[in-house]
Structure formats: C-alpha cells, structure tokens
C-alpha positions as a Python dict, from the first residue, in 0.01 Angstrom:
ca = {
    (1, 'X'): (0, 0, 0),
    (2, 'X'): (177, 49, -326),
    (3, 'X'): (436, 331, -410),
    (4, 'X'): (379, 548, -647),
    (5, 'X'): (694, 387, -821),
    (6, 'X'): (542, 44, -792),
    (7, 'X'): (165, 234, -917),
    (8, 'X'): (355, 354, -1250),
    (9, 'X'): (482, 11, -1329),
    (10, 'X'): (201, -189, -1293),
    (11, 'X'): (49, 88, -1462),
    (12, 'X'): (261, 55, -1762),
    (13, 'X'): (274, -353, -1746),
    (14, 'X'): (-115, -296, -1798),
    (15, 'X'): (-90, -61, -2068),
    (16, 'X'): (193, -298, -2262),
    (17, 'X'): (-136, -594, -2196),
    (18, 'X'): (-415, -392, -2385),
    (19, 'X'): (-199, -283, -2677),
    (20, 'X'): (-84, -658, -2665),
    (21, 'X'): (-429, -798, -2703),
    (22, 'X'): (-558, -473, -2897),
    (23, 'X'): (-293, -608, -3182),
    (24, 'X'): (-377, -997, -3147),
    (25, 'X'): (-729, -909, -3170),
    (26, 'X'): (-631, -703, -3493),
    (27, 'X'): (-465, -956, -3591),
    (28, 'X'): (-764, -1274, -3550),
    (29, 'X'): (-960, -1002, -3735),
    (30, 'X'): (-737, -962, -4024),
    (31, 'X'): (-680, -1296, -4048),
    (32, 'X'): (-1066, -1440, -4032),
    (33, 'X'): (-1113, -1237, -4295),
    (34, 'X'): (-852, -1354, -4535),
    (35, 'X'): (-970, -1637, -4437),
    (36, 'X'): (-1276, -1559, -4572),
    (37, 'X'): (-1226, -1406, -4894),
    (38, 'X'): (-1003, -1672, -5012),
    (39, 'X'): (-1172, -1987, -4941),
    (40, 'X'): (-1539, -1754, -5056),
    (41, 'X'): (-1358, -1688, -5383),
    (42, 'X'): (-1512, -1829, -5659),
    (43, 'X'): (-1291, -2000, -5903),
    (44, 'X'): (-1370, -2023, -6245),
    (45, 'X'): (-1568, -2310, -6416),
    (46, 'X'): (-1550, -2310, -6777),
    (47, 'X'): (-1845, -2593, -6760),
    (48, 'X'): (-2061, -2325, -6657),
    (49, 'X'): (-1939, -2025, -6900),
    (50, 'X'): (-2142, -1886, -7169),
    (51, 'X'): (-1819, -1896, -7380),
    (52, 'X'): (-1487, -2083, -7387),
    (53, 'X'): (-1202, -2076, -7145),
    (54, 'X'): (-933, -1921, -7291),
    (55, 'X'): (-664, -2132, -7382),
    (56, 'X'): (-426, -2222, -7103),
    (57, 'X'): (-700, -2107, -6886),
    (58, 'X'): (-590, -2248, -6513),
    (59, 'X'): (-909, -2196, -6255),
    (60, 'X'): (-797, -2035, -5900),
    (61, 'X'): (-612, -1703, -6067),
    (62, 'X'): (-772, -1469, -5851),
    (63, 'X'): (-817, -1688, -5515),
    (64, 'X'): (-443, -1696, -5536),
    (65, 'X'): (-404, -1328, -5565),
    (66, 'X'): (-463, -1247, -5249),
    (67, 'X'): (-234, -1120, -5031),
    (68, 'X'): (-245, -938, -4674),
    (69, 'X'): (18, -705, -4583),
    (70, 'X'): (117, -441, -4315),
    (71, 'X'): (145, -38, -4400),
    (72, 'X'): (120, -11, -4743),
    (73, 'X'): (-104, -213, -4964),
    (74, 'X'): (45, -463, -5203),
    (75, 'X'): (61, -384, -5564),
    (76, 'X'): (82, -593, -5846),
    (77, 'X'): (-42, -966, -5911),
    (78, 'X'): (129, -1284, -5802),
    (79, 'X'): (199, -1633, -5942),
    (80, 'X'): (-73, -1881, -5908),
    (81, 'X'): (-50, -1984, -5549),
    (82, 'X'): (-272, -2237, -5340),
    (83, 'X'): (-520, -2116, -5088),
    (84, 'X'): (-328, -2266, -4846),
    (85, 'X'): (7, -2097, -4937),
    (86, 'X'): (-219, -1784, -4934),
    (87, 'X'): (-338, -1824, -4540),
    (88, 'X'): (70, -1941, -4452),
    (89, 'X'): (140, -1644, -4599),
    (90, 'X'): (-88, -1396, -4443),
    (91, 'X'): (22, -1566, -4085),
    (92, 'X'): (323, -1449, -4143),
    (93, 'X'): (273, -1080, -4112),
    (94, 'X'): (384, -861, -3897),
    (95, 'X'): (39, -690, -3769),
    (96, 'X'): (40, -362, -3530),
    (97, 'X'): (-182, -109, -3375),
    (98, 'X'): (35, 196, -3604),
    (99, 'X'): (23, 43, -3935),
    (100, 'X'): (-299, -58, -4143),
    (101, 'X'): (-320, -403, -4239),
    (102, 'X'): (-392, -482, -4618),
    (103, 'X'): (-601, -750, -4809),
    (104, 'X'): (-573, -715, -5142),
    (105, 'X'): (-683, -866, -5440),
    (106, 'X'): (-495, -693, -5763),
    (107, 'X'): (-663, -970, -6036),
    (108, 'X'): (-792, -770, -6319),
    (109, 'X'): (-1116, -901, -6289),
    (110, 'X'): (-1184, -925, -5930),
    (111, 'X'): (-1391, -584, -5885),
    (112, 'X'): (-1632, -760, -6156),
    (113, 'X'): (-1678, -1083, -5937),
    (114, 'X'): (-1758, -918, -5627),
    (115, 'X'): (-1971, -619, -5796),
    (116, 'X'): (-2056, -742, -6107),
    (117, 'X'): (-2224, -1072, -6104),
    (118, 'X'): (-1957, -1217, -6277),
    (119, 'X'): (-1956, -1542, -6090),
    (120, 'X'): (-2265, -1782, -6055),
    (121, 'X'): (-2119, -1940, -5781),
    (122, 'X'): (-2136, -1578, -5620),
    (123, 'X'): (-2330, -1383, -5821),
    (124, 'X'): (-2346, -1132, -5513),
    (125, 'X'): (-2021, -1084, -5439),
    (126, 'X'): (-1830, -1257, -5113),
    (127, 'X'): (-1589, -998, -4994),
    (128, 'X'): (-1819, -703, -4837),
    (129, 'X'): (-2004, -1072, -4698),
    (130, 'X'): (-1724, -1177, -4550),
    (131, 'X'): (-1608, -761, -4443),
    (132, 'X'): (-1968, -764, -4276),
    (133, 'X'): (-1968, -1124, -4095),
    (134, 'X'): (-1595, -1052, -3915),
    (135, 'X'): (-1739, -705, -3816),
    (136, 'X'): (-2016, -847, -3645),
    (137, 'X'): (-1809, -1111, -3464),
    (138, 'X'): (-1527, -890, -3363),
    (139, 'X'): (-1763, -560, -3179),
}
C-alpha cells in the first residue's frame, strides 16, 4: 500500500500529464487551424476580376499575413511570406494552458473575403469553415 507521501507524488506526476496533454492538444488545435485558414485562403486572380490588378499587384498578400501567436494578438501586417514559412512559423510558438493563442489575419481586406463575398474562389468565407471543422474534431 502506498504512503500518503508516495499518494501526493503520483498525484502530482498525474496532474503535470493532463496539463501536458491539455496544452499539446491546444496546441494540434491551434495549429490545424492555421493550417486551415492559410492553405483555405483564397489568393487573388486578376483573370477573374471585374477590374484590373493594380499595378505591382503580387497574389498571396493576405495568405501570407497570417500569423499565430501566444498572449497577445499580433498587430500589424507582414512581408509577403509563403504558406509554408507561415505553418514553420506558427510551429514555433510557444502554446500554454494560461495564455490565449492568436491567429490573426491584419490584411486590410481580409474581413471582406471571409464576410463579404469578395472572393469567388470563396465567396462564403473559409475561416468560421475552418473555426467550425477543428471544433468538431477536437470535442
């Protein structure tokens, strides 16, 4: 029969196991989403535009603006990145159980491709899609 010394500290090795694989579970989540919304993100034709590109127009803008973070959400835009750069990126964060992980989009115009119909390629939006399928797979 255990001790009560020997109870508490398989006790506490249990505890330390749950929040262990309550954060990597956090963590797939965050991360299947990202997923997700970057490869679902629709990147600009000019083929299919009612009007011109505008010059020096580059397709991807907003696929490379995302960006996942831990505690606060990011703010401003970045550089044009690559969707892979994007997922390496979001790998690399430090998820916990405290904090609130982030994915954010800050492109001017991505509100109006998700709600909007701004995209034929998504004319209903991908993000709340993508919010919706990970929820189902992860309760």
């Amino acid at each position: 029969m255990a001790t009560a010394t020997q109870f508490d500290a398989e006790l506490g090795s249990f505890g330390v196991q749950i929040e262990d694989d309550a954060v990597a579970r956090k963590r797939e989540a965050a991360l299947d989403i990202l997923r997700q919304v970057v490869l679902g993100n629709p990147v600009g034709q000019p083929a299919l535009w009612q009007s011109p590109a505008p010059k020096g127009y580059v397709g991807g803008y907003s696929r490379g603006n995302w960006q996942m973070t831990s505690g606060d959400a990011a703010d401003g835009i970045v550089a044009l990145r690559s969707p892979a750069s994007v997922l390496a990126e979001g790998e690399e964060v430090e998820v916990s159980l405290e904090e609130t992980t982030w994915i954010t989009n800050n492109a001017p115009y991505v509100a109006r491709l998700e709600y909007e119909g701004w995209s034929s390629q998504a004319p209903d939006g991908w993000i709340r899609a993508a919010v919706e399928r990970s929820r189902a797979r992860y309760e």
